[in-house]
Each structure stands twice: as C-alpha cells, then as structure tokens.
C-alpha positions as CSV (number, residue, x, y, z in Angstrom):
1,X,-10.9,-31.7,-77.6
2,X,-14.6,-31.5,-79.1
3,X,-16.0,-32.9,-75.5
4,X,-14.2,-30.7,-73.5
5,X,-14.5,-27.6,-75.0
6,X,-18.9,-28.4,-75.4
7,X,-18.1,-29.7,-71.1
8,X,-16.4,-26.5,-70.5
9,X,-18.6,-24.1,-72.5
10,X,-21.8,-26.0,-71.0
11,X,-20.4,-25.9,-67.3
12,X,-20.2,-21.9,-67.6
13,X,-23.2,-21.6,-68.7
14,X,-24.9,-23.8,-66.4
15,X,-23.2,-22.3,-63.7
16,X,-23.9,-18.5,-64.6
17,X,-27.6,-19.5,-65.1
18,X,-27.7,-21.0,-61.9
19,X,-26.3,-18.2,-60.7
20,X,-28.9,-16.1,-62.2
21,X,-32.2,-18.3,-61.2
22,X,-30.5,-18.1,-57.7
23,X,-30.6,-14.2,-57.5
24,X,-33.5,-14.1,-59.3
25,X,-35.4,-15.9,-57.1
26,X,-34.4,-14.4,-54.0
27,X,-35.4,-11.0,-55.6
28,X,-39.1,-12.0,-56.7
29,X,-39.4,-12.9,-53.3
30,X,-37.9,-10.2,-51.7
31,X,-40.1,-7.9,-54.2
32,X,-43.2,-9.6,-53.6
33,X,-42.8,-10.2,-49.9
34,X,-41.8,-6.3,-49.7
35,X,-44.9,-5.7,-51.7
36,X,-47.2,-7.2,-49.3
37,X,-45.4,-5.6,-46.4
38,X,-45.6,-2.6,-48.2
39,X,-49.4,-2.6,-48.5
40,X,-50.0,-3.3,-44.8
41,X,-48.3,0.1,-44.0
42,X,-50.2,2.2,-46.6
43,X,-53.0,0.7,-45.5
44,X,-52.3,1.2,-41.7
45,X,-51.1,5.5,-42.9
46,X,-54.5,5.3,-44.6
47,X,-57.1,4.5,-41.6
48,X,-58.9,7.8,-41.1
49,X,-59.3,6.9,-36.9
50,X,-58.9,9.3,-34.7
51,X,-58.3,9.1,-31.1
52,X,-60.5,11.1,-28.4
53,X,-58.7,13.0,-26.6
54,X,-57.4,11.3,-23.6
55,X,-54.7,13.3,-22.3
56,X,-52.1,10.7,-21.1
57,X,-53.1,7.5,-22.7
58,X,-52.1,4.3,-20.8
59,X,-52.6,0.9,-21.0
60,X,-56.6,0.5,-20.0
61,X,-56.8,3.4,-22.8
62,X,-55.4,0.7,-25.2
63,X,-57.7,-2.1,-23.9
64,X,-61.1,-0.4,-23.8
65,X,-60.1,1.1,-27.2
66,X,-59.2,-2.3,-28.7
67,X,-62.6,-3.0,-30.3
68,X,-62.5,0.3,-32.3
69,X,-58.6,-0.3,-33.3
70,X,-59.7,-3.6,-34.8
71,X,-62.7,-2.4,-36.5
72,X,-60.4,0.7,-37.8
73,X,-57.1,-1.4,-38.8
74,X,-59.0,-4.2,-40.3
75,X,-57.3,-5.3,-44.2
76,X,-59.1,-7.7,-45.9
77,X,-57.7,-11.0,-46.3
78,X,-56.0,-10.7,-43.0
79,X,-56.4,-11.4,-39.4
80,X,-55.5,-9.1,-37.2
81,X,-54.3,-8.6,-33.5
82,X,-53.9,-6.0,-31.1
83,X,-50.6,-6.2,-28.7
84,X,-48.9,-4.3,-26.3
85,X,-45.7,-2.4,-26.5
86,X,-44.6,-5.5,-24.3
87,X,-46.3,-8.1,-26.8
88,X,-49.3,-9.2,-24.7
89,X,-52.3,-9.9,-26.8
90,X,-55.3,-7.7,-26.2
91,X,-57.8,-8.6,-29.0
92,X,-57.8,-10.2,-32.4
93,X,-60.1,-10.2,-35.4
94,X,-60.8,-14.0,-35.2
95,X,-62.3,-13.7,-32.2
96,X,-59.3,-16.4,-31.3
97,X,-56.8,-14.5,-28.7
98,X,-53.5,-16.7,-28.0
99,X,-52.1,-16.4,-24.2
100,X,-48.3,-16.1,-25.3
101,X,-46.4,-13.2,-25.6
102,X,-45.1,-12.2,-28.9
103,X,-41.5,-11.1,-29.3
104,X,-41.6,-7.7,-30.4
105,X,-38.8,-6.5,-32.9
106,X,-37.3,-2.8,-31.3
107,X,-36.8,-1.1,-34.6
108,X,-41.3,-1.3,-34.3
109,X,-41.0,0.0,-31.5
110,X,-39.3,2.9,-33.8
111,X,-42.2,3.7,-36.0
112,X,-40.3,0.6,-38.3
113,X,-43.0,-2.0,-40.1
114,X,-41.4,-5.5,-40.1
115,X,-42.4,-8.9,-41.6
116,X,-41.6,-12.2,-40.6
117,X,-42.1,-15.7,-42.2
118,X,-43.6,-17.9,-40.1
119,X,-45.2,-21.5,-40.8
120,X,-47.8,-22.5,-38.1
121,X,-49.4,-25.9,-38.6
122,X,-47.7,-26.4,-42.0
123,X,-49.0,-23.0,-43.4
124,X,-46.8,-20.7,-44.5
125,X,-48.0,-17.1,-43.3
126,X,-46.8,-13.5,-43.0
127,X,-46.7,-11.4,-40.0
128,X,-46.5,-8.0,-40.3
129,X,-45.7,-5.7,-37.3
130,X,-46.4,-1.7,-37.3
131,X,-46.9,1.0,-35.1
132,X,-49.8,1.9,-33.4
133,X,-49.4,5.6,-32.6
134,X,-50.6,8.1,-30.8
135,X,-49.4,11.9,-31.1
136,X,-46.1,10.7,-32.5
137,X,-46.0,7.9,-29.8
138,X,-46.0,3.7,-30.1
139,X,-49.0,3.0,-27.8
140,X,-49.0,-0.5,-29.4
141,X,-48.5,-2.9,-32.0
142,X,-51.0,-3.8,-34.8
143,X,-50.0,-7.8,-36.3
144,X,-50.9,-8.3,-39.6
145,X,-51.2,-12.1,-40.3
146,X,-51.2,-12.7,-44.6
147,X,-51.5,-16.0,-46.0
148,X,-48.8,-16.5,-48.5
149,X,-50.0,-19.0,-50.6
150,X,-51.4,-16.8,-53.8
151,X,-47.9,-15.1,-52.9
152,X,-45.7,-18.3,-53.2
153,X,-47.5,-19.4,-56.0
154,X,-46.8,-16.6,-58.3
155,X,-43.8,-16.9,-56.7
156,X,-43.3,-20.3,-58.5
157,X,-44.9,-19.4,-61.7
158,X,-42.6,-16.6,-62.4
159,X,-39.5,-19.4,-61.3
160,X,-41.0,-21.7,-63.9
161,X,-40.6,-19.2,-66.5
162,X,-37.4,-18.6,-65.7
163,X,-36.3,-21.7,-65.1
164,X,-38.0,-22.6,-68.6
165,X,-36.3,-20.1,-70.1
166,X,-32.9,-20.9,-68.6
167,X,-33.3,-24.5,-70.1
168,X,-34.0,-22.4,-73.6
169,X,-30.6,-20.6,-73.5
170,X,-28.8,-23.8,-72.1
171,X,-29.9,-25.8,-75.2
172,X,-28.8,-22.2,-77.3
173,X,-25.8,-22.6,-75.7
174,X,-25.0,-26.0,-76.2
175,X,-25.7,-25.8,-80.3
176,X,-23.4,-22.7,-80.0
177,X,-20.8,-25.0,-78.1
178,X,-21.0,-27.5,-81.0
179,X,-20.3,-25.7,-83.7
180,X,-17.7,-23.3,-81.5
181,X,-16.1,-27.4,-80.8
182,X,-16.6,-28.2,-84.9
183,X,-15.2,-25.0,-85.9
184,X,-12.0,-25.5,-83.8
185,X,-11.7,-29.3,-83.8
186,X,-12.7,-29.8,-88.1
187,X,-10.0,-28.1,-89.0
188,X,-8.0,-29.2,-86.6
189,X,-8.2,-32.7,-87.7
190,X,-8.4,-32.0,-91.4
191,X,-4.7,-30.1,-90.6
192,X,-3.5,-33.3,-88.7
193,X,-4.3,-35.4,-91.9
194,X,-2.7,-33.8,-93.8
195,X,0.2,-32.8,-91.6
196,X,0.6,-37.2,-91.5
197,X,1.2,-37.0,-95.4
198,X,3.1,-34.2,-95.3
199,X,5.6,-36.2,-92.3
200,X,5.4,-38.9,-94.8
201,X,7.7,-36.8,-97.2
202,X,4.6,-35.9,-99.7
203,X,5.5,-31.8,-99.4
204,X,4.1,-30.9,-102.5
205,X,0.9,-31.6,-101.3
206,X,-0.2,-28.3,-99.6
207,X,-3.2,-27.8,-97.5
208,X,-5.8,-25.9,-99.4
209,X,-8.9,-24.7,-96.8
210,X,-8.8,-21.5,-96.1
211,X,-9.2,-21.4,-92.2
212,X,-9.7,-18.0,-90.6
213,X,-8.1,-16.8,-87.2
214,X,-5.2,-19.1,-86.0
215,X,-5.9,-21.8,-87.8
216,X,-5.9,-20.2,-91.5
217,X,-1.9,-18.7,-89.6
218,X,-1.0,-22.9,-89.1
219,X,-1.8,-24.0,-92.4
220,X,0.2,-21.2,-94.0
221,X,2.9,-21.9,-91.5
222,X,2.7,-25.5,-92.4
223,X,2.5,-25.0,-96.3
224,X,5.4,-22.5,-95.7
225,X,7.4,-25.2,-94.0
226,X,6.4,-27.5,-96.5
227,X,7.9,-24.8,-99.3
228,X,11.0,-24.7,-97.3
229,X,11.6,-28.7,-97.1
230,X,11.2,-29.1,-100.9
231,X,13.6,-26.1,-101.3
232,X,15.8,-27.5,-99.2
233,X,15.2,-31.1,-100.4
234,X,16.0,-29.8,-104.1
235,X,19.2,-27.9,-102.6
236,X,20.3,-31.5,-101.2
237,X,19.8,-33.0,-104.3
238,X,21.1,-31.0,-106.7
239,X,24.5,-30.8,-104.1
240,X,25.1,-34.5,-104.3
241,X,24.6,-35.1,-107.7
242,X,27.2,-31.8,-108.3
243,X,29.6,-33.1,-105.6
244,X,29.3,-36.4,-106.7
245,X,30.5,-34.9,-110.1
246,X,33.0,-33.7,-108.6
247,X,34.9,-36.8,-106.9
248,X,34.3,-38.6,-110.2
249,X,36.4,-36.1,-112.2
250,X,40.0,-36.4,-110.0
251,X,39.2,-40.0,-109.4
252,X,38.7,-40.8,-113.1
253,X,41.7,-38.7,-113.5
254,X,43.8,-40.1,-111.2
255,X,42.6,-43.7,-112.2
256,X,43.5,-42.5,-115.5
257,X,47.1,-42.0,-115.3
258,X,47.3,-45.0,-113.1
259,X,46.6,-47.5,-115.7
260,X,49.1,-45.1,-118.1
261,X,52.1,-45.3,-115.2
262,X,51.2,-49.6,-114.8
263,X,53.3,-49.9,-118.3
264,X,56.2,-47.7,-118.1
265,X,57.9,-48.1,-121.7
266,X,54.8,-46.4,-123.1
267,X,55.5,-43.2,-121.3
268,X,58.3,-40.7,-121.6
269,X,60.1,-39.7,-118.2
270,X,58.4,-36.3,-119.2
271,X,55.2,-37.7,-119.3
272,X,55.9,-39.8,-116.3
273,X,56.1,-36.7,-113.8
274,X,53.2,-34.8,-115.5
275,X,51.4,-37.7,-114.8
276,X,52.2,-38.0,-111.3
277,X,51.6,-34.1,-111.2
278,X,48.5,-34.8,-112.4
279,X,47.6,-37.4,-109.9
280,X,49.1,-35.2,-107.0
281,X,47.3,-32.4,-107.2
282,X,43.9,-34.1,-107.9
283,X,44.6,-36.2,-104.6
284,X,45.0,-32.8,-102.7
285,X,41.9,-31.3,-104.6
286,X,39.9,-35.2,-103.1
287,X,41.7,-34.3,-99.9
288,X,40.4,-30.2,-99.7
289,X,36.7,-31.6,-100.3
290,X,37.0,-34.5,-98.2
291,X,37.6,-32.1,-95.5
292,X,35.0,-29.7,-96.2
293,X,32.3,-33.2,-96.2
294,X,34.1,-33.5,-92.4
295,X,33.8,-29.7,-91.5
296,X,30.4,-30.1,-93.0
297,X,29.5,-32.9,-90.6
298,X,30.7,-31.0,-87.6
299,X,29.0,-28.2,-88.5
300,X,25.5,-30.3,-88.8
301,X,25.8,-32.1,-85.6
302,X,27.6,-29.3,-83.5
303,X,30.2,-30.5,-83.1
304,X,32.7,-28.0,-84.4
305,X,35.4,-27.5,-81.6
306,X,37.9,-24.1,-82.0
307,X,41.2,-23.8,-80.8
308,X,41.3,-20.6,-79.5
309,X,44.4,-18.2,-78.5
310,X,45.4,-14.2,-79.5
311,X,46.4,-13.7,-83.4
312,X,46.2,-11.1,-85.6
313,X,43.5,-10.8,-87.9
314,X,45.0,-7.9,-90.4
315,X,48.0,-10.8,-91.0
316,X,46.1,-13.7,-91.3
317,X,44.0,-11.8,-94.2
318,X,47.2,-10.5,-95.7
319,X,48.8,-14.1,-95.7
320,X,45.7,-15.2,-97.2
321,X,45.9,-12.8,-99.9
322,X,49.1,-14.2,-101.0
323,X,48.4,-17.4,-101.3
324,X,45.4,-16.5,-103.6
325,X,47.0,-13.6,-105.2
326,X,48.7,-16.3,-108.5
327,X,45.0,-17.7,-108.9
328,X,44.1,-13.7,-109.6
329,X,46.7,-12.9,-111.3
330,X,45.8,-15.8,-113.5
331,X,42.3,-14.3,-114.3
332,X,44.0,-10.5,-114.1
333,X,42.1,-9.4,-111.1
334,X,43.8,-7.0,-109.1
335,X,43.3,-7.4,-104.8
336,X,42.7,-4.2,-103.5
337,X,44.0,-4.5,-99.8
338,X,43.3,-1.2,-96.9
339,X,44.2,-3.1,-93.6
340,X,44.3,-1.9,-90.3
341,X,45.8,-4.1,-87.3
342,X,43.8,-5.6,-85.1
343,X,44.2,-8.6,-82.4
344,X,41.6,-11.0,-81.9
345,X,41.1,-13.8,-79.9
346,X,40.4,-16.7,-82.7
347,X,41.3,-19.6,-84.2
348,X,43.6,-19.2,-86.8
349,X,42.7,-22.4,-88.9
350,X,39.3,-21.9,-89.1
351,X,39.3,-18.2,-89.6
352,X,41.4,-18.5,-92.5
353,X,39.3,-21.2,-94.0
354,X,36.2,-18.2,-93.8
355,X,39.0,-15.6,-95.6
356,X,39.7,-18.4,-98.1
357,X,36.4,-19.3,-98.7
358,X,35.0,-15.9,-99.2
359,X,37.8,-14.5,-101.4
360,X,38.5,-17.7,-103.5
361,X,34.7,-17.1,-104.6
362,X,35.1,-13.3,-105.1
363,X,37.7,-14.6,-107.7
364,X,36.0,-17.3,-109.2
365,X,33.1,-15.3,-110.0
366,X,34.6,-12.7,-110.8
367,X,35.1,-11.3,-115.0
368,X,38.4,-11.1,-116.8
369,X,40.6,-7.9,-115.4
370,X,37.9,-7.5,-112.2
371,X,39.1,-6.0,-109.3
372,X,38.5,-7.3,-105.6
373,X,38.7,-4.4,-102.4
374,X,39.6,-5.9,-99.1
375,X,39.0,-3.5,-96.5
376,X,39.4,-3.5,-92.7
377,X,38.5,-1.7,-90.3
378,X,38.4,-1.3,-86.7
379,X,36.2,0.8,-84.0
380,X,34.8,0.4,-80.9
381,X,35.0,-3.3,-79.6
382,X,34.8,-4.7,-83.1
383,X,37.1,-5.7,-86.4
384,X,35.1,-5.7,-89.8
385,X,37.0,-6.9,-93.1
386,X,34.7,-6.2,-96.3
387,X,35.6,-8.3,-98.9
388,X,34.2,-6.9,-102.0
389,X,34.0,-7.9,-105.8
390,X,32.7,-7.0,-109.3
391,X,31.8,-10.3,-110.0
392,X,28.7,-12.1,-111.3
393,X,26.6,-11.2,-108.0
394,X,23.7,-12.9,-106.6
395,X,20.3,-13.1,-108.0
396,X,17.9,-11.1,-105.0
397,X,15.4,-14.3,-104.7
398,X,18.5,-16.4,-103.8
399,X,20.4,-14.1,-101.5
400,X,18.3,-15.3,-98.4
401,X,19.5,-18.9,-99.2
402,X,23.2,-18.2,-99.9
403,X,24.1,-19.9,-96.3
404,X,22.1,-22.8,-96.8
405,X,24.0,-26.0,-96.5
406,X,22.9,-27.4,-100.3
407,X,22.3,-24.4,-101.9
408,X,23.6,-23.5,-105.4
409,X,22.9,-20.2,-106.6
410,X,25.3,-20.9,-110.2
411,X,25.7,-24.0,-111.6
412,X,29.4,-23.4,-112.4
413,X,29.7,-23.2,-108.3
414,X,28.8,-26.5,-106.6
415,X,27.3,-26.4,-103.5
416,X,28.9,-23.0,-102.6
417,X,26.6,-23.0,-100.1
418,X,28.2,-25.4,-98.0
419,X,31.5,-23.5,-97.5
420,X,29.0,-20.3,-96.5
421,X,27.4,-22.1,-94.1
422,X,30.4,-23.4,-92.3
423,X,32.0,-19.9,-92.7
424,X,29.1,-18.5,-91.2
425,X,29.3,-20.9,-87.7
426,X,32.9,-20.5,-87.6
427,X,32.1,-16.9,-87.2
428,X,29.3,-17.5,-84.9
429,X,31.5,-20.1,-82.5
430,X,33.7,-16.6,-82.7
431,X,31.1,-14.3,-81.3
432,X,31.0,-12.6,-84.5
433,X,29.0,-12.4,-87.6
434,X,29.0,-13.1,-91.3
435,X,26.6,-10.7,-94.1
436,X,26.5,-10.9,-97.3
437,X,24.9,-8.5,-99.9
438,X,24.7,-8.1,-103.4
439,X,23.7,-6.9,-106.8
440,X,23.0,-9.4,-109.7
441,X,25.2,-8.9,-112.1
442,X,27.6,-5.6,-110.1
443,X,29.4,-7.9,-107.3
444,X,28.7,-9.1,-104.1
445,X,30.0,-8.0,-100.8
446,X,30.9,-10.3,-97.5
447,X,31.1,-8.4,-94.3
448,X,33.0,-10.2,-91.6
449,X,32.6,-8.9,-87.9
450,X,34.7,-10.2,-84.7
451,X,35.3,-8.7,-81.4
452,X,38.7,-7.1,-80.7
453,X,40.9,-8.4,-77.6
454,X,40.1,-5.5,-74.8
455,X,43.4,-4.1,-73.5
C-alpha cells in the first residue's frame, strides 16, 4: 500500500511538472521569439527616412531607391533584404542577392510583421517580414534575417533552471509521499497486529496509539468492538454457569426422589405421590427450559419459522393473564387489565410465549402487594399492549443490554435475557416491535407493537 500510494503521488507530480516545463517552454519561446520580432518593428516605426516625393511610386521607384532603403532599414546583427510586394529580391545587405522568390505571408501585405523559423544549412535563423510603406501603402517588403543562437541559448538556460528546479520539487514531493505512505500505512499495520491478537480472543488488550483522522475512528471502533465481545463474552459465561445451576437443581431433585421411590416400604403412600409431584413438575420445569435452549437455537441461526393465520390478540393476552393470575395472587399483586379488541395476523404460540415471558417477569420482579397495568390499545394500523409494573426496574447502564442473548441484569433472574431476545424476534418475524423502558428501582415498562389485519 506504501508503494502505491509513493507510485501514485510521484506519477501526479511528475505528470503536472511535465505539464508545467511543457507550457513553460513553449512560452519562453513564444516571449522571446515575440521579443525579437517585436524589436524589428520598432526599429522599422523608428527609421527617420523619408521618401521624395514621387507622385505614383512604382516598381523602378522601389529598385533605384533600394540602396537608400537598405542603408535606412539596416539593424545591427541582421542581414537584410529588399523584396517586392510579389517576393522578388531586389537588394540585400550582404551584398549576396538569392534568385528565388520568397513566399510572401498576406496579412504583410496588411501592414502585419510576421516571423518565421527557418533553418538554412543547419542554422537556425529568424525571418522577419514588415511593411515597407509609402503614404499608408505596402510598396514592399523589408526581411529581417536574426540568428537565433544567443536566443536559443538563453532559451535553454532558463529550461535548465526549470527543469532543475522541477527535479527539486519532485524529490520534495517524493519525501512528502513517504511520510504521506508511513503515516497511512504505520498505523495501519500496527492496527493489523493488534487486530491478529485481538481475533486470537485476547480482547482485553486494547490498542493504545492515538491515530488522528480515520484511523484514530478504527481503533476506537475496534477497542469498542473489543468492549462489546468481552461484555458479551462475560454475559455468555455468567448464563451457562446460571443455567447450568439451573438443570442441576430439578435433576438433583428428581434424582432425589428416585433413589427414595427404588425402596417403597420406606415411604408412606402420602409421601409416594408428593414425591412423584415433586418429580413431575420438575420434569416440566427441564422440559420449559429445554425448549427455550431450542427456541434459543432457532433464534441464533434464523431459523425461527411462524405459523401464521387471523387471532385475536386482546384474547390471547386475557388468556394469558389467567393462567398467570394464581402465581400473582401468590405474591398479592393485582393485574390491572384495559383491553381493547384487536385482530392480527400472528402466531398464536409464539406470541403468547412474548406475553408470558414479559408478564411472568413483571411478577417475579415485582414487591409484595405490587400491582401490574396491562393496557391495550389500538389506532391507526397498529395494536400496542403496555405491560407495566412496580417492580425492581432496570439499572440505566444495563437497559441497552436487556435483549442480549446472555445478559443478566439481577442475579435472582438467570439469563432473562434470553427470553427478551427471543421475544423481541418473534415480534420482529411479526412486523412489529418490542421497547422496553424503565426506572431503577420504580418498575419497568414493555411496549408491544403489531400491525392490525386491514378490513
């Protein structure tokens, strides 16, 4: 990652100082070239000849003139020829007068100066064509012939420079590349090292560097997550060694009363059937947790199937109530029930394990003489059923882990959290939602929302 951010940071600059020398040369050379043509036609405005007065000038005008126009037009460090409006040569400086005729450019012709390049025998030269006028007129053409070697080589000096000082920013550029690369790749790679020991299960180990920018946001992420595992490792934890608790007491009960029922004369009949109370109700209490283990299951790997078909949801809660209402009575809690019918579509198995789950904790953690309100109401497209209580509450650090899978908020409630969370798919897989608030030591209150059948 180092390499190609350095290849890719390098490449742009390269290619943007390219860019640069490229422009930069052409306009040195446009500036100085322009220069040079610039001086031939100040110098050309400057010539104080005058013409005699010839009336109509022609051609022979322009010919027996010559020598004077030449003298006149002279620059030095140029050689310079006479033409014709056609391009015939008429006299030069040199002395040396070519026989070809010269190609003359229209917008001259148009009291324009233009320069061409030109390279004759190797040498690279200037031509410069202006106007020779006469009352506002182009009787002829002056040609201005300029070496261009002092030109070029300036030319090449100022490119060296340039091109020297290209190669200084490229080697800026590629110590700022590095440590752009270190600063993105170091910790980067420090984060993967750690991240390995992390995946290696050691999560108390957190990642200390403070990293700005994205980087200082992943390692907080990644000590959050590694916060979160523990949590939820500790939640896992403490939930087997409570359910495993659990299954010991009925077994060691039932196991128990087994060895007492083997010998028979050492029991009463009385004692016989309390026994085998004993052992039938803690086989149905193995059974019940058995099947929240499987429900559990389900609910972890998704594959929690419903059975779906019209019911109504005011009964089902009001059946529910009676089933639970001797296990208040026992603790002289009083149900508070408002109902108000509603049809869903549901199913009617698992939505009463959600009612049972939610009010059989409202009751257990619930004080002496409490009082639990279960309220529905319907409006719109939707059912709600508030099931509230005076109970023990939840503590406000733990009330964002109440629906974990292994979490136990009370350690007279063992793994609560595992009917919560499959309470709160079931009501998910229903379209619907489960919330929970509450108020350490004033109560807690479950909110259960489903969609009502449309008529």
């Amino acid at each position: 990652m180092k390499r190609k951010v350095v290849s890719y940071f390098m490449l742009l600059t390269i290619l943007t100082l390219t860019l640069v020398m490229v422009c930069f040369g052409f306009g040195i050379r446009r500036y100085f070239y322009q220069e040079l043509s610039n001086s031939v036609t100040s110098h050309t405005e400057a010539v104080p000849f005058v013409w005699a007065e010839l009336g109509e000038f022609t051609s022979e005008d322009l010919i027996r003139k010559s020598d004077g126009v030449i003298k006149a037009y002279q620059m030095e460090g140029t050689s310079l020829t006479l033409l014709s409006r056609k391009g015939d040569p008429i006299q030069s400086s040199t002395g040396y007068l070519y026989n070809h005729k010269v190609s003359i450019d229209p917008r001259v012709l148009s009291f324009e100066t233009v320069y061409k390049i030109q390279e004759p025998m190797g040498k690279r030269i200037m031509a410069v064509y202006t106007p020779l006028l006469y009352h506002g007129q182009t009787v002829g053409v002056l040609k201005y012939e300029i070496s261009l070697a002092k030109t070029d080589e300036r030319i090449f000096t100022l490119l060296s420079w340039g091109f020297a000082a290209c190669l200084m920013v490229a080697f800026v550029a590629f110590l700022v590349s590095l440590r752009l690369g270190n600063s993105i790749v170091l910790p980067l790679k420090n984060i993967i090292k750690r991240t390995k020991r992390m995946a290696e299960g050691n999560y108390e180990e957190k990642i200390q560097e403070e990293y700005p920018y994205e980087a200082g946001e992943l390692v907080r992420m990644l000590n959050y997550m590694a916060d979160e595992i523990t949590k939820s490792e500790r939640m896992k934890n403490d939930f087997i060694s409570s359910i495993s608790h659990e299954l010991r007491t009925p077994l060691t009960g039932i196991k128990g009363w087994a060895e007492t029922i083997k010998e028979p004369d050492s029991v009463t009949e009385e004692e016989m059937k309390f026994g085998l109370k004993i052992i039938e109700e803690e086989t149905e209490r193995l059974i019940r947790m058995v099947e929240s283990l499987l429900d559990f299951s389900r609910y972890q790997s998704d594959r929690m199937v419903l059975s779906l078909s019209p019911l109504s949801f005011d009964q089902l809660v009001e059946k529910v109530s009676l089933e639970l209402s001797k296990k208040a009575e026992k603790k002289g809690i009083r149900l508070m029930k408002d109902l108000t019918p509603a049809r869903i579509q549901g199913d009617w198995d698992k939505l009463k394990q959600v009612v049972i789950n939610v009010l059989d904790n409202g009751i257990k953690f619930s004080e002496q003489n409490g009082e639990i309100y279960i309220t529905m109401t319907a409006s719109d497209d939707w059912v709600s059923l508030v099931i509230q209580d005076t109970g023990i509450g939840v503590r406000k650090e733990h009330l964002k882990y109440i629906t974990h899978s292994f979490f136990k908020a009370d350690k007279r409630s063992p793994g609560e959290g595992l009917g919560l969370a499959i309470s709160q798919k079931i009501m998910v897989l229903h379209g619907g939602s489960l919330s929970i608030e509450s108020e350490y030591g004033k109560g807690t209150s479950v909110t259960m929302k489903l969609p009502l059948i449309k008529d």
